[in-house]
C-alpha positions in Angstrom: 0.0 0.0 0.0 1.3 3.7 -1.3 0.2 5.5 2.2 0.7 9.0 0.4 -2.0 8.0 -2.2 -4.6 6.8 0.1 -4.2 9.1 3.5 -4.9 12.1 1.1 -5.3 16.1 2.9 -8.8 15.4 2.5 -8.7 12.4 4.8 -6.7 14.0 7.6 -8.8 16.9 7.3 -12.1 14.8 7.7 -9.9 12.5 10.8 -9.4 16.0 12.7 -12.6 17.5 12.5 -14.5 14.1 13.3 -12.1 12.7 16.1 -14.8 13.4 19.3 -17.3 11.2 17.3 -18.4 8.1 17.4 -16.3 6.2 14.2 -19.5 3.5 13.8 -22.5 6.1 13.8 -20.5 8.3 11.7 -20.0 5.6 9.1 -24.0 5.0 8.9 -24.7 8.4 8.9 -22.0 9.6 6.3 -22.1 5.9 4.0 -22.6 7.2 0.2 -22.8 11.0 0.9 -19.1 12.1 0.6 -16.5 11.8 -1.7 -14.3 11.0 1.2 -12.5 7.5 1.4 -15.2 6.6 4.6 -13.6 3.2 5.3 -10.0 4.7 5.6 -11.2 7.7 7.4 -13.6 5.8 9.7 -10.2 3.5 10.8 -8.1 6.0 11.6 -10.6 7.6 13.4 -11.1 4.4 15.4 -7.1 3.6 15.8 -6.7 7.4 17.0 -9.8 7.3 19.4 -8.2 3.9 20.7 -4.8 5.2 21.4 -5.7 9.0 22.7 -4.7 8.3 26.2 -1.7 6.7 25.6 -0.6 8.0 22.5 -1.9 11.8 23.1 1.0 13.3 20.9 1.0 10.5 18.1 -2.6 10.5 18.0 -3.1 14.3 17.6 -0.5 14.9 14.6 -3.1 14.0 11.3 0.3 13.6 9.4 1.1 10.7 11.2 -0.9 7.4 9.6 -2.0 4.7 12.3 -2.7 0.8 12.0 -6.2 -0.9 12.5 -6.4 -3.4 14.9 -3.8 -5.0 17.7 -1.2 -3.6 16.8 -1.7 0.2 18.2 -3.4 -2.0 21.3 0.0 -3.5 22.0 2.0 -0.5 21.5 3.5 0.3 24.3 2.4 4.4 25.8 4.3 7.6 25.4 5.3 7.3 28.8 6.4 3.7 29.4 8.8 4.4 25.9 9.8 7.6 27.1 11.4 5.9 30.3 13.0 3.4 28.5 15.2 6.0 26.7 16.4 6.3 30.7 17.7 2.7 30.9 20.2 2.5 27.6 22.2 4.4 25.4 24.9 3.4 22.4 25.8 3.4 19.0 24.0 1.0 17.3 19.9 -0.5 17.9 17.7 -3.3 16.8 14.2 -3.6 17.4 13.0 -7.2 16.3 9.4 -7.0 17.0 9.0 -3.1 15.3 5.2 -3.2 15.3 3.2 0.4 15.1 7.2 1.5 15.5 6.3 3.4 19.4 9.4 1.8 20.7 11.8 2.1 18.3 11.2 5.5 18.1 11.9 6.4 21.6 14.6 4.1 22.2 16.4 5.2 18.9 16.8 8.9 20.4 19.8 7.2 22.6 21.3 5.9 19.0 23.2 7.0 16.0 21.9 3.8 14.2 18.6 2.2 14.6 16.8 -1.3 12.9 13.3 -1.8 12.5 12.1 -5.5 12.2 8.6 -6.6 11.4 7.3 -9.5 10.2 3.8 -7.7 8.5 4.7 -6.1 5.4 1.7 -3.3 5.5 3.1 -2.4 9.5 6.6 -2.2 7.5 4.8 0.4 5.1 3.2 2.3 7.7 6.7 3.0 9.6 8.6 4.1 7.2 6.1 6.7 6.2 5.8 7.6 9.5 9.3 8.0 10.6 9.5 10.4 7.1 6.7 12.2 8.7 9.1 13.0 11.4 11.9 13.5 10.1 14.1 10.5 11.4 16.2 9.4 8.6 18.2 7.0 10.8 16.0 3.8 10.5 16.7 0.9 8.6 13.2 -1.0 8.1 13.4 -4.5 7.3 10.8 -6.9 6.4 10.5 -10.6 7.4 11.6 -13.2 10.2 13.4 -11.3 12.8 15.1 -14.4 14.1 16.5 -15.6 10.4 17.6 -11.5 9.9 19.4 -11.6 13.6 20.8 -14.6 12.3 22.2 -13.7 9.2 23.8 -10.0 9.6 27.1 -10.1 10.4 26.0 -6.9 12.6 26.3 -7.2 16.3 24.1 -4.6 18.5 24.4 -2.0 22.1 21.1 -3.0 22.1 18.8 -5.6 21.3 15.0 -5.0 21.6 12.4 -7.5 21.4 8.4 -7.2 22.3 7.2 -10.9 22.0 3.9 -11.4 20.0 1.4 -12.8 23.4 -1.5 -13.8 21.3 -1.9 -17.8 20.6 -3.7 -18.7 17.7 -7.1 -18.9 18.5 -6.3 -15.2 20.0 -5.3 -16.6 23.4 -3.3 -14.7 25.8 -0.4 -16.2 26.2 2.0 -15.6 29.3 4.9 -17.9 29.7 8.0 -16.4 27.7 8.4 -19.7 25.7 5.1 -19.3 24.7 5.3 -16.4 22.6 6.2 -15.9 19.4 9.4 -15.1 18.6 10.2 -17.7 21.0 13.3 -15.5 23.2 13.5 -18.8 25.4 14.8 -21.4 22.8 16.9 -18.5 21.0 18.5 -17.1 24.0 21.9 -18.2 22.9 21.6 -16.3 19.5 19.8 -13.0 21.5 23.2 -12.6 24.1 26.1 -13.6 20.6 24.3 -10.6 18.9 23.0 -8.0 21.6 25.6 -6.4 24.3 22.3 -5.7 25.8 19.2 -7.5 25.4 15.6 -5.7 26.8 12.6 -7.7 26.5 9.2 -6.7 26.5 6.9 -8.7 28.6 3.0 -9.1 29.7 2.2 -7.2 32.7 1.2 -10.6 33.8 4.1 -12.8 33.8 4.9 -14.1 36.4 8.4 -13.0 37.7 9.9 -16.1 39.8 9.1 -17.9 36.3 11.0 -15.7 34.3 14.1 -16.2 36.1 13.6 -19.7 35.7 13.4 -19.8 31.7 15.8 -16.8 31.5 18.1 -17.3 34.7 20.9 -14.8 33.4 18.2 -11.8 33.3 19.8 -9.2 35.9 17.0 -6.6 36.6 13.4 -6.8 35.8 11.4 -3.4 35.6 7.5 -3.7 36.8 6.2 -0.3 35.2 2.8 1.3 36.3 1.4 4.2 35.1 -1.0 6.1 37.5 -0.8 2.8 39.6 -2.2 0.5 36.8 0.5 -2.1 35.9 1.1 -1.6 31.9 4.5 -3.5 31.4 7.3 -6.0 32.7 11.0 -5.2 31.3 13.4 -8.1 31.2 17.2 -6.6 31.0 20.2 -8.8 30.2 24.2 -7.1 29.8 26.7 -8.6 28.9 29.5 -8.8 31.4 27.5 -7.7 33.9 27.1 -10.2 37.0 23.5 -11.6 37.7 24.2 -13.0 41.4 21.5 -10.5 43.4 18.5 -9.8 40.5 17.3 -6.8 41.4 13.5 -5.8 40.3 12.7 -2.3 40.1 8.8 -1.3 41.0 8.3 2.2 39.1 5.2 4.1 39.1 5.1 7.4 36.1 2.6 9.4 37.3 2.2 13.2 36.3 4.1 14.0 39.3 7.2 12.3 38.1 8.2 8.4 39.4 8.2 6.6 42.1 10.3 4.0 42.5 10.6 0.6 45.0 14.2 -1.8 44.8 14.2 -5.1 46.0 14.9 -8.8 45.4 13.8 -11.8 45.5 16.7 -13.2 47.8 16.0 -10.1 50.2 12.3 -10.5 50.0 13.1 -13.9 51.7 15.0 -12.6 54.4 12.3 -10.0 55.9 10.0 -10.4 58.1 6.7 -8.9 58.8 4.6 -8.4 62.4 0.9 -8.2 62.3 -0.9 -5.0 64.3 -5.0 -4.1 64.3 -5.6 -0.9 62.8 -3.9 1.9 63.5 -4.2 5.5 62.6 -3.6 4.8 58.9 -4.1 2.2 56.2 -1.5 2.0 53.1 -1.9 0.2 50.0 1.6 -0.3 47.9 2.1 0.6 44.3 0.1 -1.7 42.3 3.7 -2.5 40.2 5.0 -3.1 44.3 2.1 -5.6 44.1 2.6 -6.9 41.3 6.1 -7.5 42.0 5.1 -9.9 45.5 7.3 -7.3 47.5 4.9 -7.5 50.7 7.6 -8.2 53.0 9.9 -6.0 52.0 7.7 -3.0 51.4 6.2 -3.5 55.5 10.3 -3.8 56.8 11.6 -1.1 54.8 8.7 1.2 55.7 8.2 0.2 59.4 4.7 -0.6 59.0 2.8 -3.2 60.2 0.4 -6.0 57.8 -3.4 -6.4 58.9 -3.3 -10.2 57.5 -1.2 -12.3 55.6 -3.0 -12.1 52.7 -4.3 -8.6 52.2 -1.4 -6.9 51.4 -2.4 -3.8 53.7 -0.5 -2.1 56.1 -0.8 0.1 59.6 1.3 2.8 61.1 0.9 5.5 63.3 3.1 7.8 61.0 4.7 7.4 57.6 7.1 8.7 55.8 6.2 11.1 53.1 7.8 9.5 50.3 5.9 5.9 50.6 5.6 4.5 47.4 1.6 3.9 48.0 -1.8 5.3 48.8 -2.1 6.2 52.5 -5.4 6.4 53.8 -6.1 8.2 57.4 -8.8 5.9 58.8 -11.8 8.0 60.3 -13.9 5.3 61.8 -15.1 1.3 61.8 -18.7 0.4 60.5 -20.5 -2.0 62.7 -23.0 -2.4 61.3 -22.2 -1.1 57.5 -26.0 -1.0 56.1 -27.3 2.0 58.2 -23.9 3.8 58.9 -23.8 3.8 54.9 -26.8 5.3 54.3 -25.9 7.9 57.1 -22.4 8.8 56.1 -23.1 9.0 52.3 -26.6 9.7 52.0 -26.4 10.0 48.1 -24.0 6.5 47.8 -20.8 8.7 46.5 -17.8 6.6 48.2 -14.8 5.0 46.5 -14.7 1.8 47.3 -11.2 -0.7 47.8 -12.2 -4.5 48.8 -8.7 -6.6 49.7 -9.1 -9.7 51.0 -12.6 -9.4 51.6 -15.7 -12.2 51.8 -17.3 -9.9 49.0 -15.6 -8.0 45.6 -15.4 -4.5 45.3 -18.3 -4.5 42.5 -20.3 -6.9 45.0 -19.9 -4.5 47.7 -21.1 -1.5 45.5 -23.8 -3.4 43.7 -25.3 -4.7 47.4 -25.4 -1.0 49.0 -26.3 0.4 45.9 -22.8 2.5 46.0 -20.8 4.5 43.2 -17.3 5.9 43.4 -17.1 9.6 43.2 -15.4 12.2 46.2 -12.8 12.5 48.7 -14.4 9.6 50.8 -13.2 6.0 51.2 -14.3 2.8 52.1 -12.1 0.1 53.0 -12.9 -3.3 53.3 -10.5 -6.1 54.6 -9.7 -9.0 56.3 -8.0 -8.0 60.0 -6.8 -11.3 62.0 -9.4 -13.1 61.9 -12.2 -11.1 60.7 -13.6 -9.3 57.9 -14.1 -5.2 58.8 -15.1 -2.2 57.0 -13.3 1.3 57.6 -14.0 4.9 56.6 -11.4 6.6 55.6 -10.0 9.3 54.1 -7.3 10.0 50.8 -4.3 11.6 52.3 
């Protein structure tokens, strides 16, 4: 496909002043009365409506042409490839699972040379008329299997990119490392000969303590959140570089800047946590903190005290201002929650956080008819032995 001859100034034009509307009604209502290509126009409308949020500066330059489909789902944000630019720098870059191109983009900014591999010859297409968009004439863009291209050049790399494909056949998620596709597991050997440094790409559900297993000479593992929803898991291999204490990095990019939790698994071992009823305050970690299994260490670092083994909430009197979590000042218990509900939040406007509780948050809000909305807080958890409910309040 010749992008230039089918995203036309007439399309953008139509993409811009349509983007708040609905892609689907606007197809009905517009379907044989304008000369405009409607099927191209309608898909980037629905691509850039898809990736506003995490995309805001892609999606709001009409220059730029976007794909349909997964592959601006799986792209990674502006954010999460802006802080990988933090983590590696060099001469020389190849990204074997290119994709919409997000990555490579961002990480190439650290680089005087920069590969783009991709299997799909239209995503291929779309790249390189993007990256003229922009004006970065330092991409090669190759087309085909990124393994047999790794395999072949006689190049070696600073870095060594790769974003495994975690959809099965039949669409599946897929999870494991050896499940995905290119397989990084079996072609390890290949990935360390031709990278100095090799960054993978992972699900924000893998599963860590696995990882190490099928990788074992993976040094550091990023768990990235953004506004404390977990978006990605980066695997980071050097060469040279010893891999005796893996350290995993908990990071949190909010609009305040990052916030950031080290620990390991070998140290997570070691700590120990006590037990306390509630106290003046309840604090939740970071959801990457969370995601990372770091309970004991996040309690002995902090100096705070668990409410159960399995709820992952903590106590204190005090806390330090920099605590890598939501702190919650607790205001009072409900005893009986059905009439103190209806008296403390007369029109049912409380955010609601269930951890370890005999019902889900959504079960909680659906039986007391509650929605979240305001400053106010209702926690619900398992203390000792017994399931309580708290008012509280953001701090």
């Amino acid at each position: 496909m010749e992008i230039s001859k089918v995203y036309t100034e007439k399309v953008k034009k139509f993409v811009q002043d349509h983007l708040d509307e609905d892609p689907f009604k606007l197809f009905l209502v517009l379907r044989g009365k304008t000369d405009v290509d409607l099927k191209m126009a309608v898909g980037q409308l629905q691509s850039r409506r898809k990736a506003l949020k995490k995309l805001p500066t892609w999606s709001l330059n009409f220059s730029l042409f976007f794909p349909e489909g997964i592959s601006v789902e799986q792209a990674s944000s502006e954010e999460t490839a802006q802080f990988k630019t933090e983590l590696i720098h060099g001469h020389s870059m190849i990204d074997l699972t290119g994709g919409f191109g997000v990555d490579t983009f961002f990480l190439s900014k650290n680089f005087s040379q920069a590969i783009y591999c991709e299997r799909d010859e239209k995503l291929v297409d779309i790249f390189r008329y993007n990256m003229e968009v922009l004006g970065e004439r330092k991409f090669e863009a190759l087309q085909g299997d990124c393994l047999q291209i790794l395999s072949k050049t006689d190049q070696n790399f600073d870095l060594l990119f790769v974003d495994p494909a975690r959809r099965g056949e039949h669409n599946q998620k897929l999870y494991k490392l050896a499940d995905c596709e290119p397989d990084i597991v079996t072609n390890w050997e290949l990935l360390k000969r031709k990278g100095n440094t090799v960054l993978i790409k992972a699900s924000p559900m893998l599963d860590l303590k696995q990882a190490f297993l099928e990788l074992p000479d993976i040094q550091k593992i990023w768990v990235i959140s953004v506004k404390n929803e977990v978006k990605e898991v980066l695997l980071l291999w050097e060469k040279g570089k010893p891999s005796a204490e893996r350290m995993i990095h908990c990071v949190d990019l909010n609009p305040k800047g990052k916030n950031e939790f080290i620990f390991s698994f070998e140290s997570e071992e070691k700590a120990l946590n006590t037990y306390s009823d509630v106290k003046s305050y309840i604090i939740e970690p970071l959801a990457s903190i969370l995601k990372a299994g770091a309970f004991k260490s996040f309690g002995e670092r902090f100096k705070l005290e668990k409410l159960h083994p399995n709820s992952h909430l903590y106590t204190a009197d005090s806390f330090s201002e920099d605590i890598p979590g939501r702190v919650f000042e607790v205001i009072r218990e409900f005893n009986q929650p059905k009439k103190e509900l209806k008296e403390c939040f007369p029109t049912g406007k409380v955010n609601v956080i269930a951890r370890n509780f005999a019902l889900s948050t959504d079960e909680i809000k659906k039986k007391f008819r509650l929605k979240d909305g305001g400053d106010d807080f209702l926690v619900a958890t398992k203390v000792g032995e017994r399931y309580r409910v708290f008012y509280c309040k953001r701090i």
